[in-house]
VOBA-1610 file (N, C-alpha, C; in pm, whole numbers, padded with zeros to 5 digits, always signed):
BEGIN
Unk+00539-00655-01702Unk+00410-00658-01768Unk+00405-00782-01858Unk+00282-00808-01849Unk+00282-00964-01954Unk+00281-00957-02104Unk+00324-01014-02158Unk+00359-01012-02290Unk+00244-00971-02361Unk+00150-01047-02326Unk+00028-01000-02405Unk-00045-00935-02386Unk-00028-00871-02318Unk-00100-00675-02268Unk+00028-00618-02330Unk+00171-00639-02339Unk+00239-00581-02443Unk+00158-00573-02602Unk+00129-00685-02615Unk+00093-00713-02758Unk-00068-00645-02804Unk-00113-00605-02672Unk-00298-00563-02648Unk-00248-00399-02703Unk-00171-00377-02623Unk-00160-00246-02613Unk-00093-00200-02725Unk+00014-00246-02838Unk+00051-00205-02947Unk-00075-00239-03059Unk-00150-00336-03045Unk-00260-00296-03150Unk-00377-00205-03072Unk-00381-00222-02972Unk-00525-00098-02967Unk-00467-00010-02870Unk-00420+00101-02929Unk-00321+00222-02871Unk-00433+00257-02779Unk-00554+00316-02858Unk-00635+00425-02812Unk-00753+00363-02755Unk-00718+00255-02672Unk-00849+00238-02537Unk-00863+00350-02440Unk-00998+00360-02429Unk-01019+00496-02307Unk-00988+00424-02166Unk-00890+00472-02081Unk-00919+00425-01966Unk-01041+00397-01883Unk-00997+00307-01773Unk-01124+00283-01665Unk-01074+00366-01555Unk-01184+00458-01487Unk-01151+00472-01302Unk-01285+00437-01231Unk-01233+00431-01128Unk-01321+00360-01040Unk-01400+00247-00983Unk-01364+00164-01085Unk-01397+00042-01098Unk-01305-00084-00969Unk-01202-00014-00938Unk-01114-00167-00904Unk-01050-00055-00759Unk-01069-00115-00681Unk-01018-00062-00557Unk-00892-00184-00486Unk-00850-00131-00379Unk-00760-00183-00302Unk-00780-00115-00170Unk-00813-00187-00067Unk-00814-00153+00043Unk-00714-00167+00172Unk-00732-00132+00266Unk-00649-00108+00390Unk-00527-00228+00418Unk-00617-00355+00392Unk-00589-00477+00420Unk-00531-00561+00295Unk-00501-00511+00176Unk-00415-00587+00051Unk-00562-00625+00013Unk-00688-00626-00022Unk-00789-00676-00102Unk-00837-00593-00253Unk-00780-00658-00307Unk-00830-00591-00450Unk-00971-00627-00454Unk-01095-00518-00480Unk-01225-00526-00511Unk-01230-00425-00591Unk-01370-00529-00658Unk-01464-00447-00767Unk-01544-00393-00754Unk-01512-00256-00761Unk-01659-00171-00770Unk-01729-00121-00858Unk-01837-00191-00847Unk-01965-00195-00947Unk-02052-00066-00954Unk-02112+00021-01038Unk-02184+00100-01023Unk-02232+00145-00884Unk-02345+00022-00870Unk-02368+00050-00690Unk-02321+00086-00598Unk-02184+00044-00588Unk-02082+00053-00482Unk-02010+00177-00536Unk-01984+00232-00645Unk-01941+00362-00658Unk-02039+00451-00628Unk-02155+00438-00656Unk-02217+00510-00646Unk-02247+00576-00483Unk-02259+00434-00377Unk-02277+00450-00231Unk-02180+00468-00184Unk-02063+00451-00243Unk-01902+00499-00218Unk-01874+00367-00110Unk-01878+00247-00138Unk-01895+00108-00114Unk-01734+00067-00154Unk-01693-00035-00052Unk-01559-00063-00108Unk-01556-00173-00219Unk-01669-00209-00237Unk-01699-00314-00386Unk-01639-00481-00329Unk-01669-00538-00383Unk-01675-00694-00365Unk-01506-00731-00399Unk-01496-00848-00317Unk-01349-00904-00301Unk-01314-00966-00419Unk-01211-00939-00512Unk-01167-01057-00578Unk-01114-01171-00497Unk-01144-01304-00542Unk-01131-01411-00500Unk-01033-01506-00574Unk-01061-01462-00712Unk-01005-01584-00851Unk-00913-01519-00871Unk-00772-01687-00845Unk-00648-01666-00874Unk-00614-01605-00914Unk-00675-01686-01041Unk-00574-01622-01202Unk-00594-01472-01213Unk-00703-01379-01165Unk-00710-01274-01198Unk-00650-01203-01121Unk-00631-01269-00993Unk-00560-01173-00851Unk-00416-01172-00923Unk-00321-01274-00993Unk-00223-01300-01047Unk-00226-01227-01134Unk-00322-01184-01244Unk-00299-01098-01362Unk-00294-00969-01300Unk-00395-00920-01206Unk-00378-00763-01152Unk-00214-00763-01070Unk-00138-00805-01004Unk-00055-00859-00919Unk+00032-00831-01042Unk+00080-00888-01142Unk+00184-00891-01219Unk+00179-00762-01338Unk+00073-00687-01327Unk+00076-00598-01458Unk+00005-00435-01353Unk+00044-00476-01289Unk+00009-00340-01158Unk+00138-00215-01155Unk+00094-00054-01166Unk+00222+00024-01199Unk+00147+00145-01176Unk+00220+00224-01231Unk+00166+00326-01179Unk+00224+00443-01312Unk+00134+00589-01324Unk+00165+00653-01410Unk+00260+00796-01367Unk+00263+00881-01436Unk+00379+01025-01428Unk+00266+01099-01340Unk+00154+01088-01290Unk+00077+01163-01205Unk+00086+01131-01063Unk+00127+00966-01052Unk+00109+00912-00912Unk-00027+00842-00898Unk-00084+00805-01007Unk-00186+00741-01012Unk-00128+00604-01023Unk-00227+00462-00945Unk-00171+00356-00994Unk-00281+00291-01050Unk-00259+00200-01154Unk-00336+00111-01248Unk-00306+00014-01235Unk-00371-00078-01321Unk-00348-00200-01349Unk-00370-00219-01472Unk-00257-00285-01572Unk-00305-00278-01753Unk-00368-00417-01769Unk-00509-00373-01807Unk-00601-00482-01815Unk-00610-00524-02001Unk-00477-00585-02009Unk-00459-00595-02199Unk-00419-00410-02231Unk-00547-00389-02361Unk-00525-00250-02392Unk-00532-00096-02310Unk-00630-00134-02177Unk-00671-00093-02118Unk-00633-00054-01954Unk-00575+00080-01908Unk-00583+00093-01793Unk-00690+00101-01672Unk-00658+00040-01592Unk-00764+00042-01496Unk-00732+00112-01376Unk-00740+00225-01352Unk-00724+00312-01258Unk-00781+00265-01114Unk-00670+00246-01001Unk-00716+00202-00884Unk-00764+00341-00809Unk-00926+00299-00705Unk-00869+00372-00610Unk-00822+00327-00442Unk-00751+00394-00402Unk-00669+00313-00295Unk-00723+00379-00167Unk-00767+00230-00094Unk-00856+00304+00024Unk-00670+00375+00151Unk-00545+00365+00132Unk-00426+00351+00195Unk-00338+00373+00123Unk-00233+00299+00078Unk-00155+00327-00008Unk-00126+00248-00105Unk-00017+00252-00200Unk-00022+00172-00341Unk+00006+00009-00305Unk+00071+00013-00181Unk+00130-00117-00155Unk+00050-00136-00029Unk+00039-00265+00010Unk-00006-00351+00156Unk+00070-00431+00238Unk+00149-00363+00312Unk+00243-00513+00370Unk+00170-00597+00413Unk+00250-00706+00452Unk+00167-00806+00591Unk+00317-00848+00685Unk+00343-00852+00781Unk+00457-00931+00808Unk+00419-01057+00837Unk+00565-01151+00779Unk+00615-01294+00756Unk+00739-01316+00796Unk+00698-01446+00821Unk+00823-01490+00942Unk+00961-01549+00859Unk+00931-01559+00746Unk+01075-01563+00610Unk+01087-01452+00596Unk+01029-01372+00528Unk+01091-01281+00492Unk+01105-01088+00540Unk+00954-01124+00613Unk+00966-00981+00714Unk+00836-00929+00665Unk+00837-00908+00570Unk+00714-00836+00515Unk+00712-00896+00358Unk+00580-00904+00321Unk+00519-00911+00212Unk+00412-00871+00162Unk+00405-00772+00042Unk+00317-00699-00051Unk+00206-00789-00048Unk+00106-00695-00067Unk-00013-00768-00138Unk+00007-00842-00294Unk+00129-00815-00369Unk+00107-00863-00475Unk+00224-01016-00442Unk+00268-01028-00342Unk+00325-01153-00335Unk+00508-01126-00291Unk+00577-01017-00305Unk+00676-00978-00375Unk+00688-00946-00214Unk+00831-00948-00175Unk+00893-00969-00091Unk+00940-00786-00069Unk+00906-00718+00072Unk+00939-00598+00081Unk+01073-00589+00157Unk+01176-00602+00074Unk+01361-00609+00136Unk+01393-00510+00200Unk+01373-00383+00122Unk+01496-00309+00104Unk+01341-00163+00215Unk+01365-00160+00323Unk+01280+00002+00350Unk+01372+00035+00423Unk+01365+00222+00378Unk+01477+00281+00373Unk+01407+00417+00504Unk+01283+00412+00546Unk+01180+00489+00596Unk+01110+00438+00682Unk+01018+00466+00818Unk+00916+00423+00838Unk+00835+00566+00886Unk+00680+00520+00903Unk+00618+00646+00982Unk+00505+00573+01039Unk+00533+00663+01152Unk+00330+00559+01223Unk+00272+00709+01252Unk+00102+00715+01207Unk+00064+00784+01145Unk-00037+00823+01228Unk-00076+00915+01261Unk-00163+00960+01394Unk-00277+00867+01409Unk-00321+00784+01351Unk-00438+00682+01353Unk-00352+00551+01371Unk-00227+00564+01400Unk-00174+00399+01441Unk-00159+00344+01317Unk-00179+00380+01198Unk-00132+00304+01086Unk+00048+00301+01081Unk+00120+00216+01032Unk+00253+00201+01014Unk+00242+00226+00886Unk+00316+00290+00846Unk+00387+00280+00685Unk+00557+00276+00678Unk+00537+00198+00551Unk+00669+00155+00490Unk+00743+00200+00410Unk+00852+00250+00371Unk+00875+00272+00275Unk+01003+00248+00210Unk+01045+00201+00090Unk+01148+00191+00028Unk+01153+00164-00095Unk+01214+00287-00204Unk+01247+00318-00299Unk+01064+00352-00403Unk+01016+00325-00439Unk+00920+00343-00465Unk+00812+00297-00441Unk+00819+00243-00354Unk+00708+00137-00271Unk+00648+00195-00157Unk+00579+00209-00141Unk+00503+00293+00010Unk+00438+00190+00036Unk+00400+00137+00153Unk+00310+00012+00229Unk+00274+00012+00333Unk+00093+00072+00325Unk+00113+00059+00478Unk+00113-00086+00550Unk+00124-00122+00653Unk+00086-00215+00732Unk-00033-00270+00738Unk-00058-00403+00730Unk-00215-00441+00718Unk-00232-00411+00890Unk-00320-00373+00967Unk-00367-00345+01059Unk-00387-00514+01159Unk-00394-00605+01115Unk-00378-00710+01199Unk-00314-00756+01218Unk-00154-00695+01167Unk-00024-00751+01176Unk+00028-00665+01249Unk+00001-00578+01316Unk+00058-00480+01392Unk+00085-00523+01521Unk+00055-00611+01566Unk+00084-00651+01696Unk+00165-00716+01696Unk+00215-00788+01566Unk+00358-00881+01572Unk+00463-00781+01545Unk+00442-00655+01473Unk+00519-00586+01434Unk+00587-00527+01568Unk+00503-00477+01684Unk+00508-00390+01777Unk+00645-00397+01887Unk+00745-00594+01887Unk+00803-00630+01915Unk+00939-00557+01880Unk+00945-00529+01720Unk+01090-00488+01633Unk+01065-00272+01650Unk+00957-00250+01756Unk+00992-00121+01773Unk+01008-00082+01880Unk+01148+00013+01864Unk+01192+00055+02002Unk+01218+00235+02031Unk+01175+00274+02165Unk+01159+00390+02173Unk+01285+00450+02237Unk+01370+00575+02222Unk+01475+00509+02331Unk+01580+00433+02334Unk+01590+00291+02253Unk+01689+00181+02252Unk+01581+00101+02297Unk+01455+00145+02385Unk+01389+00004+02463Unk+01287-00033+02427Unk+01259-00164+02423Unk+01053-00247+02429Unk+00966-00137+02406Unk+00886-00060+02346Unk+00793+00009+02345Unk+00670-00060+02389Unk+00611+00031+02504Unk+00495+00018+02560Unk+00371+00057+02488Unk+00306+00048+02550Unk+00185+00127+02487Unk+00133+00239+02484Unk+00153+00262+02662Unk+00185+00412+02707Unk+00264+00533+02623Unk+00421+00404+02648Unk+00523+00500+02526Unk+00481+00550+02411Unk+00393+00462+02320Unk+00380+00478+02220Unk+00284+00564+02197Unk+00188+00572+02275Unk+00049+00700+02271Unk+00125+00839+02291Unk+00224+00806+02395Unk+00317+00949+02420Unk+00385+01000+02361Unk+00450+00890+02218Unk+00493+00913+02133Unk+00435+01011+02022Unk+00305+00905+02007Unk+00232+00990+01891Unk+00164+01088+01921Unk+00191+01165+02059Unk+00172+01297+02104Unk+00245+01417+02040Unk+00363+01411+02066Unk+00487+01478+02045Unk+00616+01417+01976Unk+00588+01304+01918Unk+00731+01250+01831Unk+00896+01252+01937Unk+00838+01287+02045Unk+00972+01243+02111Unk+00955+01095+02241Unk+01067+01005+02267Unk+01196+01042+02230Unk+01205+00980+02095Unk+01323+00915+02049Unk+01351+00845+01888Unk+01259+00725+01876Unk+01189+00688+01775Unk+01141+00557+01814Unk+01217+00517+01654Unk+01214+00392+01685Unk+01282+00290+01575Unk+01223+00168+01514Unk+01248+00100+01397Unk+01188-00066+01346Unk+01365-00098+01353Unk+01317-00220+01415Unk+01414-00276+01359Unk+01394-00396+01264Unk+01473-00386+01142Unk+01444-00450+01023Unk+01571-00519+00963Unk+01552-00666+00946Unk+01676-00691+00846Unk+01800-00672+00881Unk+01837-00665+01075Unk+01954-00612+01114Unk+01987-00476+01135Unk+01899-00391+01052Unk+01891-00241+01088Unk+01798-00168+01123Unk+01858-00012+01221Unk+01748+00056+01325Unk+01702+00141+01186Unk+01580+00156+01148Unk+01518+00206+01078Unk+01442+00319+01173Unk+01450+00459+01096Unk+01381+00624+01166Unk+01258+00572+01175Unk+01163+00585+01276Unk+00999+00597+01248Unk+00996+00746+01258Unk+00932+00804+01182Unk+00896+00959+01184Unk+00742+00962+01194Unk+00664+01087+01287Unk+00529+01094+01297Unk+00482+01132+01146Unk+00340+01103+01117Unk+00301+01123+00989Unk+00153+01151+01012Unk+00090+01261+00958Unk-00034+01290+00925Unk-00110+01175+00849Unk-00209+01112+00891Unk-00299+01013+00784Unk-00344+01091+00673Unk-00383+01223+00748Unk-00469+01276+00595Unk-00396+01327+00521Unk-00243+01330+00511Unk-00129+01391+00454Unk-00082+01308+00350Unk-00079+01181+00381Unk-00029+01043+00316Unk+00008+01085+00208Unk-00125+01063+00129Unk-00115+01054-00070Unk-00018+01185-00079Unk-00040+01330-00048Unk+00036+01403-00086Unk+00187+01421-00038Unk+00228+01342+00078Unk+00342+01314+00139Unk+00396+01262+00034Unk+00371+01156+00012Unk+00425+01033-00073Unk+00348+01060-00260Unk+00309+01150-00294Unk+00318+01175-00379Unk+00255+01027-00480Unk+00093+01027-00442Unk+00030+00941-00505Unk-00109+00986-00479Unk-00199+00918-00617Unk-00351+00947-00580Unk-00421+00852-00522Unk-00533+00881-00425Unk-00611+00756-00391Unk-00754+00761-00408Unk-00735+00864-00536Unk-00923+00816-00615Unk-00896+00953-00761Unk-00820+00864-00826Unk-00759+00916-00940Unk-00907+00954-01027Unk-00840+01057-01101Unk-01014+01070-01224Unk-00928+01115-01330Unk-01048+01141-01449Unk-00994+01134-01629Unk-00956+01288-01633
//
C-alpha cells in the first residue's frame, strides 16, 4: 500500500466506504461505474489513465469477508468483479500475468469451468483466464498425457474424465471441473459486495 493512503487513512479513520462504483471485468479492465451504469447494471466505462490504473494496481486487497477493494487514500472502494479477483493473460516471459502487472509464478490449482473459462489458482490469488488467451493456453493442456482436442475437451467437460492437466513452469498441474456459478463461493470471494 502506498505510503500516503497509509498516511490518508491514519488521519481520517472514519471514511464511509464506496460500493459499486469501480468494477473489473472478465478481461483485466478496471471500469467506472457511474450512477447510470449501476443503475442499468452496465459494466461502466474503461479506465484508461496510467497513473490511476497504477494507483488502483498497487493499493488493491481485499478484506476478512472476501470482498476486494481498492484504498482510494482514506477510503475503500469496493470492487464488483464481473469473474474473479485476479485476470491472467498469458506471456511468453513469464507465463501468465495479472491484470495488475505482477507476474502469476507459483499456481498450485487449475479448473476449467463449464462455460470454458480457465481459472488459476495459487495461494491467494484466483485468476481467471482472459478469454482471448485461451487458445495459446490450449497447447500446455493435456488429457491423458496427450494434445487435447477439442472433441476431448467438450468430452471432458461432460464428465471430468480422463485426467486433464496444465502444464506450467515444468509442472503437470490438476485441472479439476468447476461450476461457473459456484466460483465466488468455491473460492470464497464476493463479486458485488454491499455495506
Amino acid at each position: 500500500m502506498d505510503e500516503l493512503v497509509k498516511q490518508a487513512l491514519a488521519k481520517w479513520p472514519n471514511v464511509p466506504h464506496c460500493y459499486g462504483w469501480l468494477g473489473l471485468d472478465a478481461r483485466g479492465h478496471w471500469r467506472m461505474r457511474d450512477q447510470h451504469a449501476q443503475q442499468l447494471q452496465l459494466p461502466g466505462d474503461k479506465i484508461v489513465h496510467a497513473a490511476l490504473l497504477g494507483f488502483i494496481n498497487h493499493n488493491y486487497t481485499h478484506d476478512e469477508r472476501g470482498c476486494w477493494f481498492f484504498q482510494n487514500g482514506p477510503q475503500r472502494v469496493y470492487l464488483n468483479l464481473e469473474a474473479t479477483p485476479y485476470i491472467a493473460r498469458s506471456d511468453p516471459q513469464h507465463g501468465f500475468l495479472l491484470q495488475t502487472g505482477a507476474p502469476l509464478d507459483n499456481i498450485d490449482a487449475a479448473y476449467l469451468c463449464d462455460n470454458g473459462a480457465l481459472v488459476l489458482h495459487g495461494g491467494e490469488i484466483v485468476a481467471q483466464l482472459d478469454d482471448r488467451d485461451l487458445a495459446q493456453v490450449l497447447p500446455a493442456l493435456r488429457l491423458a498425457g496427450q494434445s487435447v482436442t477439442d472433441d476431448g475437451l467438450l468430452a471432458w467437460l461432460e464428465d471430468g474424465q480422463p485426467a486433464l492437466t496444465l502444464l506450467h513452469a515444468g509442472k503437470e498441474i490438476s485441472v479439476q471441473p468447476l461450476a461457473h456459478a459456484t466460483m465466488a463461493q468455491h473460492f470464497g470471494f464476493q463479486q458485488a459486495p454491499q455495506a
